[in-house]
N, C-alpha and C positions, 0 to 999 in steps of 0.2 A: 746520427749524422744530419737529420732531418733538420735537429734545432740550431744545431751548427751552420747550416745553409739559412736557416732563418733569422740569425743574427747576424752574418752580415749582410744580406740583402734590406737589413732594417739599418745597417750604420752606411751604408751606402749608397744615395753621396748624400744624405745629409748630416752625417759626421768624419767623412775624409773623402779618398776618390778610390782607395783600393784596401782593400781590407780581405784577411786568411785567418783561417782555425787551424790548428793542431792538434789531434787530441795521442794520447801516450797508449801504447798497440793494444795492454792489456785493459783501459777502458772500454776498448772497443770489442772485444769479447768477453767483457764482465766481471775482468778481476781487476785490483786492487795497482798500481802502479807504486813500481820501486821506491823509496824514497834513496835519493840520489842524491847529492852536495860534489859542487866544481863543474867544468865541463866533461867531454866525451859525449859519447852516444846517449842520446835523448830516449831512444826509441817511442820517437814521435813520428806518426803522418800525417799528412796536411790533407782535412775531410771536408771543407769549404771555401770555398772563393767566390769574390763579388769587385767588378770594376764600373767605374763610371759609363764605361764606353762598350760597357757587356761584352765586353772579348779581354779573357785573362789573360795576360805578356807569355807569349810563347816559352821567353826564358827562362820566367822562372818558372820555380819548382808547383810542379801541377798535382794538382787532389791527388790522391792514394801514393803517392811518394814519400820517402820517407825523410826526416831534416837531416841535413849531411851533421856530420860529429861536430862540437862547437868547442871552442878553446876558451880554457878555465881565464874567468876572469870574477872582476867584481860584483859585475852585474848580471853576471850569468846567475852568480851564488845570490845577488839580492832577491833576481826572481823565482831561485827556488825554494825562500822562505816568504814567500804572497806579496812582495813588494811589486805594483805598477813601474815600467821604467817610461820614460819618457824623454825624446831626444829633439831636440829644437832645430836641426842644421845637419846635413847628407854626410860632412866631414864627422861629425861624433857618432855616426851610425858606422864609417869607413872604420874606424878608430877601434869602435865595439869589437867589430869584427876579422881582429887584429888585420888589417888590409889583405884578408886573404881573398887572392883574386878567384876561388872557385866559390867561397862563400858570399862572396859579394855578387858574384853572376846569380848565383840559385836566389837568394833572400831579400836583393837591394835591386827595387824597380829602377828602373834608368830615369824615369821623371823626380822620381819620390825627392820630396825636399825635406820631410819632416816625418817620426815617427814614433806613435806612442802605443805598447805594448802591456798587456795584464794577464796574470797567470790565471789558468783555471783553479782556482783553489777551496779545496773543501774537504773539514777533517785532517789538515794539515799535512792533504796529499798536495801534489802538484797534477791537475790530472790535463792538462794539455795548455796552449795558451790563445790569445784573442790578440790580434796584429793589424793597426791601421796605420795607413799610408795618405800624406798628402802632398801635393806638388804645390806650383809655385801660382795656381789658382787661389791655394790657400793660406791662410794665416799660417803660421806654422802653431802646434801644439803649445800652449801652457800649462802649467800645475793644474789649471783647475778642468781642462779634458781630460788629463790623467786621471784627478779623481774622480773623474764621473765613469770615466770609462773601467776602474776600476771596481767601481758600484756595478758596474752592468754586467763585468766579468764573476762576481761573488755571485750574482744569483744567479745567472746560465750554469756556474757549477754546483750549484747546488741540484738545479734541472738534470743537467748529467750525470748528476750520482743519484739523481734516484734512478735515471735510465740504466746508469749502469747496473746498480743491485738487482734492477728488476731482468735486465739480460743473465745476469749469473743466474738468481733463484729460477727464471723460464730455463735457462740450459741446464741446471743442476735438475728440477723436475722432470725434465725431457729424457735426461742420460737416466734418470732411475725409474722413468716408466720405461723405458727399451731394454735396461736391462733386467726388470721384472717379466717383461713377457717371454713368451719362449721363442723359438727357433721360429723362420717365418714359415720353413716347408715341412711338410712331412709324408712320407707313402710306405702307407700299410698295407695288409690284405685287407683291410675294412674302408679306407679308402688315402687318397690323397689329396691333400688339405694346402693353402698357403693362406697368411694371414700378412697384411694389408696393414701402415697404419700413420697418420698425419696429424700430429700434433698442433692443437691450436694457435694461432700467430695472429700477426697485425693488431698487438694490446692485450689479447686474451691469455687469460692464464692456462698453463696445462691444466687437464681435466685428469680423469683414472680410469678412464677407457681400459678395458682386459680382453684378449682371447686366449684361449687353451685346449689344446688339443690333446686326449690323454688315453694311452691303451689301455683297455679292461682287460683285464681274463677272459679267455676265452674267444679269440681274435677281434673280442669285440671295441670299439672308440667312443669318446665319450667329447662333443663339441660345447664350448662353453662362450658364451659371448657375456660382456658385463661392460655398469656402467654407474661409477661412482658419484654420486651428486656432489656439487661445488669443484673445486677448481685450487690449484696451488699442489705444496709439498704435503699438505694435509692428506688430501683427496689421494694420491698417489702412494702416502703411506699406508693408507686403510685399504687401496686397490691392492697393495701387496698383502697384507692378513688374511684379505678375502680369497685371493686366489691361490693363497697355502691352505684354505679353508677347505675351498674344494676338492682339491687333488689331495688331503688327506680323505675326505668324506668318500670320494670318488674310490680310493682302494677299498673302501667298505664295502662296495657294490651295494651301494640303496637304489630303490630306486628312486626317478625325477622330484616327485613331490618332496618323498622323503628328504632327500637331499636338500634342498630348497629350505623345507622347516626348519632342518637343523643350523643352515646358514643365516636364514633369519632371524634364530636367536641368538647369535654371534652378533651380529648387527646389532640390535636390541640391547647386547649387553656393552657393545660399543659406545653408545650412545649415553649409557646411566656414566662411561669412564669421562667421555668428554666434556670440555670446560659449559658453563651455562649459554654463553654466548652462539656456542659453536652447535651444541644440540640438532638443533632446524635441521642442520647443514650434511647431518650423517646420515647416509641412508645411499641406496644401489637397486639398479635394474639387472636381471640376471637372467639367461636364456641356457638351460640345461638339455644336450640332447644325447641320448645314446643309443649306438648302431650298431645291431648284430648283424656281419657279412654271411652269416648261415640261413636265417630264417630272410632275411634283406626288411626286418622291422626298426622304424626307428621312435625312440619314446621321446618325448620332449615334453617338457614343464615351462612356464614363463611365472618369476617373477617380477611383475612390468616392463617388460621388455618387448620392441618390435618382434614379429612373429617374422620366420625366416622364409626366404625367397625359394620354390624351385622348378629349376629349370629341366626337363623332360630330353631325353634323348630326342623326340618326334619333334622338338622346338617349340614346345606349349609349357607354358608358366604359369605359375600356381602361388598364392599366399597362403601358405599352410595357416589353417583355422584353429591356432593354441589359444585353449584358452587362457585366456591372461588373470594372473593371479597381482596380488599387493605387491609395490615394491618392499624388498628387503626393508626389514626397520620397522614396517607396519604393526606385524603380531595381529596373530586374534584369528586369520582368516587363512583358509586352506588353499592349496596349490592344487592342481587337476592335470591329469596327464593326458597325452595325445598321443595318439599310435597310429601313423602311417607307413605303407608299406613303399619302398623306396624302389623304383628301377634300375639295374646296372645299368654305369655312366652317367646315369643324372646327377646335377651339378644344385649343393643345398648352399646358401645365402644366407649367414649370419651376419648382423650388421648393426649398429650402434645410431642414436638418432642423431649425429652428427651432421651425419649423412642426409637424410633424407627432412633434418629442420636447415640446411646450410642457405637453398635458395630459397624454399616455401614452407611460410608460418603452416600451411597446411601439409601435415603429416603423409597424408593420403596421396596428393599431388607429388611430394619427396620420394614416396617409395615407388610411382608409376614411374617416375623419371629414371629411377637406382635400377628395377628392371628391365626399363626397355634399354636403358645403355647396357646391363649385362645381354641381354638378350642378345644385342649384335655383335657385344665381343665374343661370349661363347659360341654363338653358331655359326660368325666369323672363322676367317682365316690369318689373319692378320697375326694371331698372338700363341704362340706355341706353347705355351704354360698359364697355369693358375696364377702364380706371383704376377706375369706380367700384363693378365689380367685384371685383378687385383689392384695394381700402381696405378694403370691405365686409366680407370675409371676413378680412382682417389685423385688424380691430378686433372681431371675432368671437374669434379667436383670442388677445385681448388683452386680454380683461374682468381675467384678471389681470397684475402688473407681466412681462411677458416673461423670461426668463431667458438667453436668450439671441436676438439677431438674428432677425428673420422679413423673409425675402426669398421674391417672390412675380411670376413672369415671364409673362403671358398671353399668345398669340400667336392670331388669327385667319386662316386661312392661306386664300389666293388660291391662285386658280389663274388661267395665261395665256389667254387665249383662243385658241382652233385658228386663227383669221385672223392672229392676231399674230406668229408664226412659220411658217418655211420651211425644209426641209434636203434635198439633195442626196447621192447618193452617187458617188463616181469613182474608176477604174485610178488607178493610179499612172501616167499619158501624159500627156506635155507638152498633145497634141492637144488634151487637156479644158479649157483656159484658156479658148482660146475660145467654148465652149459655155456653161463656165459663165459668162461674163460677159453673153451672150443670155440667160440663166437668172434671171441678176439682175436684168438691166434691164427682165424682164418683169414680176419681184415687186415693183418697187420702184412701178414705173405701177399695179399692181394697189393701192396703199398710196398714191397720189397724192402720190411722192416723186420724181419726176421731178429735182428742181433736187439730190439728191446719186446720180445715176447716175454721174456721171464720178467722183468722188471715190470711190465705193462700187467702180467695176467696177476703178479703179487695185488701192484695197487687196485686193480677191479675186483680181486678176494675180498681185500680190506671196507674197501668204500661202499661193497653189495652187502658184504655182513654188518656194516652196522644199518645199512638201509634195515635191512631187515629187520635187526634186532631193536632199531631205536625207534625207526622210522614209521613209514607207513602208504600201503599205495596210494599213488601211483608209485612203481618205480621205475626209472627210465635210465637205460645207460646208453652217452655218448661218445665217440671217439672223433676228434676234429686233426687232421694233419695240415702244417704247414710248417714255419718256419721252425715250430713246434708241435711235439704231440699232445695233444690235450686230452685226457680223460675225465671224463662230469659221470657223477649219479643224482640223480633229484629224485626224493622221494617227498610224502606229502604232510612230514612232518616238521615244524617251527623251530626242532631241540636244539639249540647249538653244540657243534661239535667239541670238544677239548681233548688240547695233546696232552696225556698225562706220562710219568716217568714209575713206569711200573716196577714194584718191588719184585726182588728175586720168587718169592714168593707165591707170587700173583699170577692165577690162569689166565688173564686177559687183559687189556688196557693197554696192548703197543701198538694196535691198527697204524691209528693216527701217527705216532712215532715213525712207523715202517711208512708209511707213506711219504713223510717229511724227510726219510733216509734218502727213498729213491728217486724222491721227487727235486726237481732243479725248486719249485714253490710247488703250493698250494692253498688252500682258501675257502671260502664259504659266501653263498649269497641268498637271499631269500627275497620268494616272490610275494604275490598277492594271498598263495598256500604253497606250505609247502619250502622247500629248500633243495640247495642245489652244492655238492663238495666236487672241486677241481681239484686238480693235479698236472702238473707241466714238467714233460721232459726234454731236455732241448735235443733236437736232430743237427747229426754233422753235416755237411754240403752234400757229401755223397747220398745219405738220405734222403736232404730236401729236391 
């Protein structure tokens, strides 16, 4: 509409005394206008106005209104095959408009003596029209204002169609980065989270800004912050691969680095698929963190990515010191993990450099600004949730058009409580099955779980005899309750487990089977030594 106002304040007054735009509804949110023949409904609004005397006639029809319905005639139908009309005398304008006295109030200045009108036309749409007016100050209009003014009206729409394409593909990018990311809230036993997010405006293209917020086994969350280089439907396509990328990796339970390598060569192989041109332009920052609400550890990896804010219950903030690895796409160089130990209700600060490149070239100065305004929202009263947290300080950061993406990941972090969990240490000897299944049956009565003792003491049979048999000390057996019961044995062996489908035949090989019978899942994850087998049964309310 900007250029729409710019055109007529440029024909006004030195090409008439009053002059209006129209443009057709769906230019203005970025599709395509009907193609239409005769009168009726235009579904045109009028998006500029310019008068000699800088005050638009009350009567008629004002900006954001819409043209009353027009009556089929000739001229209606010349101009909506790209013909200029142009009318010499008030009576052939009364005339046009078969003398109807409500169209003549809304459309026809009470001065106007003469009037010459051009279609927006481009592509062999109609996409709105261009309307001057002159009074009896002026000459009235001949053939050769029309064609000029027709010249003027061809390339403003040409100007407009490329705004509008670029308003579709911005909205079409917009709707498929919102609906690639997930849910904005979420609250676990590990914590809860909202996620924050302001697509780039005022000319900038979307960017592929990502958060993800994703349960582990074993009540544990896994925070993921990311940030696609370049900008458009491309950048947004490959922010969707990337973030299927993780949340498949993420059920593998690797850990941070791990995980990271392996997305980086997914990038990598991005990169050899895309056009030559485009090469440069692939590549991502990625911020991997994951948080057991048992031990209250949280590991984090950075593939170039800002290192995360956090805020302390005691009101003291911290730049957690990850070290920063290659962005994605790099190859060659290894990622390094950070492990810090998290307080209950401290508040951790994932964020995209959106944010903190918006006011200042300097990185540094971005992120002291990011936390001291969380700072006063969190320790604040003011804001009763994360989300509006979150918004608060993204629309802080937005007074002007963004330039790029603002992604913004809050997390509230939990901790288990000491009754909720149980662990056990044992030899590598068959002998311990038995105990520990006395073991079990004693925590599970402590927890008024009685009705899954037999299914719980099967799967700790199963998962301690292959510790034994496959494995190797240490072995450790845990019991987690919450929304579920979880049972882990880690022992300090690499084997990977397999479910196999034992013949009739066969003394052994249904462990694994009898666990996946009683089990709601289960799974495998392996540390720095060593490995770890779960199993999850879900508890009814009365349980939990």
């Amino acid at each position: 509409m900007s250029i729409a106002q710019d055109l007529v304040d440029t024909l006004v007054p030195a090409f008439g005394d009053l002059a209006n735009v129209e443009l057709a509804e769906a230019v203005l949110i970025g599709d395509e206008p009907p193609r239409t023949v005769g009168g009726g409904e235009m579904h045109w609004r009028r998006v500029a106005v310019a008068s000699e005397s800088g005050q638009w006639p009350t009567n008629l029809l004002q900006p954001g209104q819409a043209i009353p319905r027009l009556p089929d005639s000739s001229t209606v139908r010349n101009f909506q095959r790209g013909d200029a009309v142009m009318m010499a005398d008030r009576i052939g304008v009364t005339t046009a408009l078969k003398e109807n006295p409500d169209l003549i109030k809304a459309l026809l200045p009470d001065a106007a003596k003469s009037m010459v009108a051009a279609p927006l036309f481009a592509r062999d749409l109609v996409l709105g029209n261009l309307v001057v007016w002159r009074t009896e100050r002026y000459a009235p209009f001949d053939q050769e204002d029309a064609d000029l003014l027709a010249e003027i009206a061809a390339w403003v729409a040409l100007t407009v169609d490329n705004a509008r394409r670029y308003t579709r593909e911005h909205r079409t990018a917009t709707a498929l980065q919102r609906r690639l990311l997930p849910k904005a809230t979420t609250n676990t036993r590990a914590a809860e989270t909202a996620g924050s997010y302001a697509p780039a405006s005022g000319g900038a293209e979307i960017g592929g800004d990502w958060f993800d917020v994703l349960p582990l086994p074993s009540l544990r969350v896994a925070m993921v912050m990311g940030d696609v280089l370049g900008h458009g439907l491309h950048a947004t396509a490959t922010m969707g691969r990337l973030r299927a990328a993780v949340q498949t990796l993420a059920d593998l339970e690797l850990e941070p680095d791990e995980l990271l390598t392996r997305v980086d060569n997914l990038v990598q192989r991005i990169v050899t698929e895309a056009p030559p041109g485009l090469r440069d332009t692939v590549g991502a920052s990625c911020l991997y963190a994951a948080y057991d609400p048992v031990t209250g550890r949280c590991s984090l990896a950075s593939a170039g990515h800002p290192p995360p804010l956090l805020f302390r219950p005691d009101g003291t903030t911290e730049l957690i010191d990850v070290e920063p690895g290659p962005p994605l796409g790099v190859g060659g160089m290894p990622f390094e993990v950070t492990t810090v130990e998290l307080e209950p209700e401290s508040v951790l600060a994932l964020y995209t450099d959106g944010i903190t490149m918006q006011e200042h070239h300097d990185p540094g100065l971005g992120t002291q600004q990011l936390a001291d305004k969380l700072t006063a929202h969190v320790s604040g009263r003011q804001y009763s949730s994360l989300q509006d947290i979150g918004d608060s300080v993204l629309r802080s950061f937005a007074r002007v058009p963004p330039r790029d993406d603002m992604t913004l990941l809050l997390a509230r972090i939990h901790r288990m409580p000491e009754d909720s969990s149980a662990a056990w240490n044992f030899e590598a000897d068959p002998a311990i099955i038995s105990e520990a299944r006395k073991m079990v049956a004693r925590q599970l009565a402590r927890w008024n779980l009685d009705d899954l003792d037999f299914t719980t003491e099967m799967i700790v049979s199963e998962l301690l005899t292959n510790a034994v048999r496959y494995g190797g000390p240490p072995i450790t057996l845990r019991l987690l309750r919450d929304t579920v019961l979880v049972c882990e044995v880690s022992d300090g062996s690499n084997t990977s487990p397999r479910l196999l489908r034992a013949r009739s035949t066969d003394e052994g090989g249904r462990g694994l089977f009898l666990v996946a019978q009683l089990s709601q899942r289960w799974g495998s994850r392996y540390g720095r030594s060593g490995k770890t087998i779960w199993a999850e049964q879900r508890l009814t309310a009365t349980d939990r």
